[in-house]
C-alpha positions as CSV (number, residue, x, y, z in Angstrom):
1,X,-32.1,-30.3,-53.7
2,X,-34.0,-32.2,-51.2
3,X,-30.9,-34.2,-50.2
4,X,-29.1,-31.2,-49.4
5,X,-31.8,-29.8,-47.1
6,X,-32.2,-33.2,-45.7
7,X,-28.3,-32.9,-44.8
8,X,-28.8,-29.3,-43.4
9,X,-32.0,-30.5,-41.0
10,X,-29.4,-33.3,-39.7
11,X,-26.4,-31.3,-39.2
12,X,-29.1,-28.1,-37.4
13,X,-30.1,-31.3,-35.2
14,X,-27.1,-32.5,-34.5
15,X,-25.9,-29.2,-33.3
16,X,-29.1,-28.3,-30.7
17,X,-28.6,-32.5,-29.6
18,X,-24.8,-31.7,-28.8
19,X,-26.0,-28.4,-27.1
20,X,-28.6,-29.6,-25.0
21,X,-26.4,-32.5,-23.6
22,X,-23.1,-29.9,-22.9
23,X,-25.9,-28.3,-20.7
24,X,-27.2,-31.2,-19.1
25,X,-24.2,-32.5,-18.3
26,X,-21.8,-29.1,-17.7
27,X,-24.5,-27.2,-15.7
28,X,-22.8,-25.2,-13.5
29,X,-23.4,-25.7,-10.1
30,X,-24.8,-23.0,-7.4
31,X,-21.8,-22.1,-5.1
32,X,-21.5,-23.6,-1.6
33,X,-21.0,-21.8,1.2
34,X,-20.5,-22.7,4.9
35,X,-23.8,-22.1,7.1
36,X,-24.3,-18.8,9.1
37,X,-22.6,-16.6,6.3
38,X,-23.8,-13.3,5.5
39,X,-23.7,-13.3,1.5
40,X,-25.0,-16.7,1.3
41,X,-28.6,-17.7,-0.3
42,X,-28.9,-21.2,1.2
43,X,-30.9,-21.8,3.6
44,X,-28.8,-21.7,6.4
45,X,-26.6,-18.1,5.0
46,X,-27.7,-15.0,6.8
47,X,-28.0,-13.0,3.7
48,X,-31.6,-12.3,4.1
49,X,-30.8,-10.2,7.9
50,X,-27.6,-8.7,6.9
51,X,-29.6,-7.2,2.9
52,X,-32.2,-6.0,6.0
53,X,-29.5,-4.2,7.9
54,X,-27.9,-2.7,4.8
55,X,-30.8,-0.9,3.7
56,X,-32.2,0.3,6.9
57,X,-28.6,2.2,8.2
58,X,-25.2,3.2,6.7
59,X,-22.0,1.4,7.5
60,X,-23.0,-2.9,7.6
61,X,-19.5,-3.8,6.5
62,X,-18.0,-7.8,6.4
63,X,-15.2,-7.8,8.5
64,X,-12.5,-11.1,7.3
65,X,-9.2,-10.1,9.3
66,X,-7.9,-10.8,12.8
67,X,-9.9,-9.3,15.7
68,X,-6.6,-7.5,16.6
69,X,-6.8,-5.7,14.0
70,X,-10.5,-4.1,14.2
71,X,-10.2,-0.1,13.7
72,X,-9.9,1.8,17.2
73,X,-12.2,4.0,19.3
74,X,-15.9,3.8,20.0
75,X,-19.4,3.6,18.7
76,X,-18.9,0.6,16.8
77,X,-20.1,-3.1,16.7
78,X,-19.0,-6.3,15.7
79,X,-21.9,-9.1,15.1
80,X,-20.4,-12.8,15.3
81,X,-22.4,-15.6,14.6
82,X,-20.9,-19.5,15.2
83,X,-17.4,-18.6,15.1
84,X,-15.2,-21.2,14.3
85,X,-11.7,-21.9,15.7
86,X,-11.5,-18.7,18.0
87,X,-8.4,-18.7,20.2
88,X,-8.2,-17.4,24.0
89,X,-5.8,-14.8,23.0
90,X,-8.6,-13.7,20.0
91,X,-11.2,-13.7,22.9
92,X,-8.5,-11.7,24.8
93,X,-8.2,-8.9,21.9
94,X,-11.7,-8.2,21.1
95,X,-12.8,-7.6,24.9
96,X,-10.1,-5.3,24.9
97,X,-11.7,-3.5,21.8
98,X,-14.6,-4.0,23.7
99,X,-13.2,-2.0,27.0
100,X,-13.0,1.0,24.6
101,X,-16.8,1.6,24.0
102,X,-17.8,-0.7,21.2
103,X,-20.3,-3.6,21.7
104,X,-19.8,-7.5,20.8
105,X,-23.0,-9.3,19.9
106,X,-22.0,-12.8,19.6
107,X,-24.8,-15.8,18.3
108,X,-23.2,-19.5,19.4
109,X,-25.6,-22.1,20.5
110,X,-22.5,-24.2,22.8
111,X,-20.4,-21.0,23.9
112,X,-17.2,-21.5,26.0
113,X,-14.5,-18.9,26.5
114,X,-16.4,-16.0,27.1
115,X,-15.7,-16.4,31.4
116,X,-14.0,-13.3,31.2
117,X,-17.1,-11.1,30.0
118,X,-18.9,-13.0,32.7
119,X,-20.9,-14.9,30.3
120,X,-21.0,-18.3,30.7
121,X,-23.8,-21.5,29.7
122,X,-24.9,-24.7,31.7
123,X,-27.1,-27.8,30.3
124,X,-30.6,-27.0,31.1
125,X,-31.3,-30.4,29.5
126,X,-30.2,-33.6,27.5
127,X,-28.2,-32.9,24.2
128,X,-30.3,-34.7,21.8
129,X,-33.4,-32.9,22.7
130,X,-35.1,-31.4,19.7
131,X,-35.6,-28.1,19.0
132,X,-39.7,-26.6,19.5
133,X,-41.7,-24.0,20.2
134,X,-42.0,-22.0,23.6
135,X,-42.9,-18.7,24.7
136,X,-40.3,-16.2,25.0
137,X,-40.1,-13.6,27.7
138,X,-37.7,-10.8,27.7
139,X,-38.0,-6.6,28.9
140,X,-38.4,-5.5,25.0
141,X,-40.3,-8.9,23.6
142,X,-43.8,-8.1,24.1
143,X,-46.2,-10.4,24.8
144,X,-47.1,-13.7,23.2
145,X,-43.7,-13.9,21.2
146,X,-42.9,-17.5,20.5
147,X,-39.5,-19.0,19.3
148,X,-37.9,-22.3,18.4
149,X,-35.0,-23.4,20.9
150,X,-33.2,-26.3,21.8
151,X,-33.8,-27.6,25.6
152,X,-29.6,-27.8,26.2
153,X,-27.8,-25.1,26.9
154,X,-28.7,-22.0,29.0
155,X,-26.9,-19.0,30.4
156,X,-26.6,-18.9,33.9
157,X,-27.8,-15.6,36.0
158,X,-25.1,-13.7,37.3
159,X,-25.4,-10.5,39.0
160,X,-23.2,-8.7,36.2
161,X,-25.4,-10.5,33.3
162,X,-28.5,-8.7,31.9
163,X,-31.2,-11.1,30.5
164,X,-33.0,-10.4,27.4
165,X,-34.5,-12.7,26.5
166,X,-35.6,-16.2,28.3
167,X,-38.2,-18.9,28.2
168,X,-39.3,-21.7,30.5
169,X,-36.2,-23.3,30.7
170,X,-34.1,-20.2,31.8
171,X,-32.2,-17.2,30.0
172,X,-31.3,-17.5,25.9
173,X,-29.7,-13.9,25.7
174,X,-27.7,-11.6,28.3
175,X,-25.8,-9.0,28.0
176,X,-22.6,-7.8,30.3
177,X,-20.8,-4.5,30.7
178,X,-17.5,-4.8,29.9
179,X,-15.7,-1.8,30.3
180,X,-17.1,1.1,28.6
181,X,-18.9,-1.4,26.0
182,X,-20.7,-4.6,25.9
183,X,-20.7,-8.0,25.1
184,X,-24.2,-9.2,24.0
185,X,-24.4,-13.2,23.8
186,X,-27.7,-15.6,22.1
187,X,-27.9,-19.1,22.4
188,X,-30.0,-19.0,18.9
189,X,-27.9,-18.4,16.2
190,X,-30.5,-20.3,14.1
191,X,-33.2,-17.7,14.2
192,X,-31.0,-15.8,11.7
193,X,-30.7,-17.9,9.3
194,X,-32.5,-17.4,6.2
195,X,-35.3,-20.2,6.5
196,X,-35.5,-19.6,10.7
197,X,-35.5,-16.0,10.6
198,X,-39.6,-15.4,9.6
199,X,-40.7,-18.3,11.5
200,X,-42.6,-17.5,14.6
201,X,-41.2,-14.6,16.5
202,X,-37.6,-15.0,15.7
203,X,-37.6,-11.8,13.5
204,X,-39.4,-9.6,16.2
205,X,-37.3,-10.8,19.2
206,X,-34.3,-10.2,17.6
207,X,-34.4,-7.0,15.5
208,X,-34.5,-4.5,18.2
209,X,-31.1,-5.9,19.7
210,X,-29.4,-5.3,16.4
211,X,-30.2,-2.2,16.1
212,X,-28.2,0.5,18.0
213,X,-26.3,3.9,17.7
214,X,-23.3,2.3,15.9
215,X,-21.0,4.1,13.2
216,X,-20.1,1.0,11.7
217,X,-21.4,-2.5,12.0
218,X,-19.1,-5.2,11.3
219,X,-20.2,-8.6,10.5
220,X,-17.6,-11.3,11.3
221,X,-17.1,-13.8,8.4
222,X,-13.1,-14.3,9.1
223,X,-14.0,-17.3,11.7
224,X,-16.4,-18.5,8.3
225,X,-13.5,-19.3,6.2
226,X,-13.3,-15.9,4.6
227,X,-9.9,-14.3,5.4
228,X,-8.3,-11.0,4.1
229,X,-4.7,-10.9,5.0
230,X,-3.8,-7.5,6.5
231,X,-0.9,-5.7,4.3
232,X,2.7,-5.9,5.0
233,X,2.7,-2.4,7.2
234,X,0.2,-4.1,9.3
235,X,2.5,-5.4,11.7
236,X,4.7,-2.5,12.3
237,X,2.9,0.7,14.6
238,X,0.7,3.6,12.8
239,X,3.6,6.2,14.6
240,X,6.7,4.1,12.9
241,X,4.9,3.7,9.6
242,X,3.9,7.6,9.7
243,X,7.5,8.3,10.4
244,X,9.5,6.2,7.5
245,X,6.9,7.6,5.0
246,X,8.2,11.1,6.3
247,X,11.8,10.0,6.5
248,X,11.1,8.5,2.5
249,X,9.5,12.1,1.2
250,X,12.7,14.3,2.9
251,X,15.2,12.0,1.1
252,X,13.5,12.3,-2.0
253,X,13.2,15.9,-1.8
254,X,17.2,15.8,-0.8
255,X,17.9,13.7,-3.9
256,X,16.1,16.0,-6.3
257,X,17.6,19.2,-4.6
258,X,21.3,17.6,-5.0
259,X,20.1,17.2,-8.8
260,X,20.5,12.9,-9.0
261,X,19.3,11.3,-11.9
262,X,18.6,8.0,-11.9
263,X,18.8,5.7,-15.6
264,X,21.1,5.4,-18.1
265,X,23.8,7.6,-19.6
266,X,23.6,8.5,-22.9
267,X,26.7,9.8,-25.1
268,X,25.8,12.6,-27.5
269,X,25.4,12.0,-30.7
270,X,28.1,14.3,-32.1
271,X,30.9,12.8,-29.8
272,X,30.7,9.4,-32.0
273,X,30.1,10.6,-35.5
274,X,32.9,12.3,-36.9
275,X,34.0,13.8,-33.4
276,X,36.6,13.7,-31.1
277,X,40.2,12.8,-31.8
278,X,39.5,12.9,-35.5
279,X,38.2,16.5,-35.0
280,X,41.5,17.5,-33.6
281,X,43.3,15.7,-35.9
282,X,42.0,17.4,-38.5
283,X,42.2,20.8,-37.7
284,X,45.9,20.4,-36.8
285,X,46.4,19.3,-40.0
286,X,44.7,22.1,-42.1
287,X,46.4,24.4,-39.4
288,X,50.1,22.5,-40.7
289,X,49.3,22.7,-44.1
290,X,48.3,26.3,-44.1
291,X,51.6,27.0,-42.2
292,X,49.3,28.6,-39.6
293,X,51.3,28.5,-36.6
294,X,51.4,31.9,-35.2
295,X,47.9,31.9,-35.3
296,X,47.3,28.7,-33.0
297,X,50.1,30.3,-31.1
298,X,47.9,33.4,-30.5
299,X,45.0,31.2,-29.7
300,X,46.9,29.2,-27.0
301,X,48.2,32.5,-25.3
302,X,44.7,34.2,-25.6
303,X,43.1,31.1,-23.9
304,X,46.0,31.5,-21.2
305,X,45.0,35.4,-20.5
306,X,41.6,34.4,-20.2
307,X,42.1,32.3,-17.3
308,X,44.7,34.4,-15.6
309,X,41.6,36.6,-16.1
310,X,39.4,34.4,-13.9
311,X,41.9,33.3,-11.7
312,X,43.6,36.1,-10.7
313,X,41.3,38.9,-12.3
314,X,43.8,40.5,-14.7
315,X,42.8,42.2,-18.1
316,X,43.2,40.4,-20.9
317,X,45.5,42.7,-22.4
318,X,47.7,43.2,-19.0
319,X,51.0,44.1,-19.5
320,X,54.3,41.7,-19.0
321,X,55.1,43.7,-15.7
322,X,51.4,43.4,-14.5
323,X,51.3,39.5,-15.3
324,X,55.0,39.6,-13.4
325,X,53.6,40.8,-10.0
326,X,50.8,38.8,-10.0
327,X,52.8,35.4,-10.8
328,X,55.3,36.3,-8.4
329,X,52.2,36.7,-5.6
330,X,51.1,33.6,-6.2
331,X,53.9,31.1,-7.5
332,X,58.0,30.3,-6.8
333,X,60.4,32.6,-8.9
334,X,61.0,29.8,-11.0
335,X,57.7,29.7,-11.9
336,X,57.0,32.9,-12.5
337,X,60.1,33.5,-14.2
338,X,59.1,30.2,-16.6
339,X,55.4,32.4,-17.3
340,X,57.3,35.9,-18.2
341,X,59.4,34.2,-20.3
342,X,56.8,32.1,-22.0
343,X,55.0,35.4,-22.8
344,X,58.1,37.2,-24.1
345,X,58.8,34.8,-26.8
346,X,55.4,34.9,-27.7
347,X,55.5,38.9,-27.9
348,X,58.8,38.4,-30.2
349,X,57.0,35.8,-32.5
350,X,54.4,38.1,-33.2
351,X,56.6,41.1,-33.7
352,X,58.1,39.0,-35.9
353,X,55.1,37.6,-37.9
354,X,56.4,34.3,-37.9
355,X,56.7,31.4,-35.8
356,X,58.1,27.6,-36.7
357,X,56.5,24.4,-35.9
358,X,59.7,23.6,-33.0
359,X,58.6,26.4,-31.0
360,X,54.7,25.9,-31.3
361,X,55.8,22.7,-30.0
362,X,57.7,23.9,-27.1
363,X,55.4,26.5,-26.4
364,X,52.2,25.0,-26.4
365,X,54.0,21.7,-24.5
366,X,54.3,25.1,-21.6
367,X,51.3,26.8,-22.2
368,X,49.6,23.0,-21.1
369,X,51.8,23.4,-17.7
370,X,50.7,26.8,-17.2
371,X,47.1,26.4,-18.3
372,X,46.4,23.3,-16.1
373,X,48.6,24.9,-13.1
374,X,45.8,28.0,-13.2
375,X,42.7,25.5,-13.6
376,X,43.7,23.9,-10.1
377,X,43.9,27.3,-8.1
């Protein structure tokens, strides 16, 4: 008994030994994401500014498509921070969006390319300066606010540019009219960042410029690396799209008015089991054998009244002279000569109460003529 519990304590440690190591060594690692990202938790991700601006208004959306695509009209913003890779005809798009009464803010410590929203940055010292800290001035700063900049680049003061914010070296953040909206652009896209944003002022200078009367607020990760690909109808205009969903309803609506069905056709059940030819068959035989051939006689002429009933609205039981004028109105002599006397050897069969099989056969060989000459009027 002891060996067996000996073997069970081995095996149990075996187990939690095999465990701990498949841990140790298949620990999965904590995603990596490029800095300046809105959903990221490192250090240098922006989640902790854009969870701030989520809960204190409605609409902070990530945008990850083109810029061409943004959705039209007013009121809106779009917050870009280090873009990456952003063509002249991108910069070309979203000042146009901007023309219509939204507002670009844009965080890029070296910008370039932004001439045209009369934003542009000089060296206001050596590139490998470090970063520290210096007062920072602006109209909505307040007074002994202090932030952590680098000593290169600085915007330069044009008379379309609006500082906001500047320290001893010159202006950090400006904004420009552009149209009926604005372009907003800081040379500190560090001070979002999660470990930069609480240090020193950086949260205080910064807050009340990203705040605004915006419907939405989009926040730019397509130049991080996250892209959406816009659907297939993207490329073609809202009017032409609008009008081929239209066009599509109206010929559905045609097709189910003209009665199409669309799927396989089924034959019923009762033309392949026991049906068809073999029917026939077998009734003409019963019909031989019970030397029944007045009465399929009969049955072919009343079928034949019937449609000279529909056809040319005579009563079934119209008389030879009736069925005479009316053939004549409507078909050659010969014709109607060939129908009158069909009918009159059929009369004289009956009168007689016989009829043999040669003149079913003839007669019924007519009465096909005459029946399918009346089904094509």
């Amino acid at each position: 008994m002891g060996t067996v519990t000996r073997y069970r304590a081995a095996l149990a440690a075996a187990v939690l030994l095999f465990l701990a190591l498949g841990w140790l060594l298949i620990k999965p690692a904590a995603p990596s994401y490029p800095p300046y990202v809105s959903f990221s938790p490192q250090p240098a991700g922006l989640k902790a500014i854009a969870t701030l601006l989520g809960e204190k208004r409605n609409g902070v959306k990530e945008w990850r498509q083109p810029w061409r695509f943004l959705p039209p009209g007013s009121g809106q913003a779009l917050i870009v921070v280090e873009p990456r890779q952003v063509t002249d005809s991108e910069r070309e798009d979203i000042l146009r969006w901007v023309e219509s009464g939204n507002d670009l803010i844009v965080f890029e410590r070296n910008p370039s390319g932004w001439e045209e929203a009369h934003l542009s940055a000089s060296a206001a010292g050596e590139a490998g300066d470090e970063a520290k800290e210096r007062p920072i001035h602006g109209p909505s700063a307040g007074q002994g606010r202090t932030g952590l900049v680098h000593a290169y680049m600085r915007l330069n003061n044009t008379r379309d540019l609006e500082p906001l914010l500047s320290d001893d070296l010159g202006i950090i953040a400006g904004r420009t009219k552009v149209g009926a909206g604005t372009v907003t652009l800081f040379l500190v896209p560090e001070w979002l960042t999660n470990e930069q944003v609480m240090n020193h002022s950086h949260f205080e200078l910064l807050w009340p410029h990203l705040q605004g009367d915006w419907s939405v607020t989009w926040l730019d990760e397509y130049h991080h690396g996250y892209r959406q690909q816009p659907g297939i109808l993207a490329v073609y205009p809202g009017w032409l799209v609008a009008a081929l969903a239209q066009l599509g309803v109206v010929l559905l609506l045609w097709l189910w008015r003209k009665g199409k069905r669309f799927g396989p056709v089924y034959t019923l059940r009762e033309w392949t089991v026991r049906r068809g030819d073999e029917t026939l068959l077998a009734v003409a035989s019963w019909y031989e054998r019970r030397r029944l051939a007045l009465d399929a006689l009969k049955i072919r002429e009343a079928y034949l009244r019937q449609m000279m009933q529909e056809r040319w609205g005579l009563h079934t039981r119209a008389s030879s002279h009736e069925i005479a004028a009316a053939a004549r109105a409507r078909w050659s002599e010969a014709e109607a000569a060939a129908l009158i006397g069909l009918l009159e050897r059929i009369e004289a069969a009956k009168a007689a109460g016989r009829c043999s099989l040669k003149q079913l056969v003839a007669d019924s060989r007519m009465l096909d003529d005459m029946t399918e000459r009346l089904e094509k009027e």
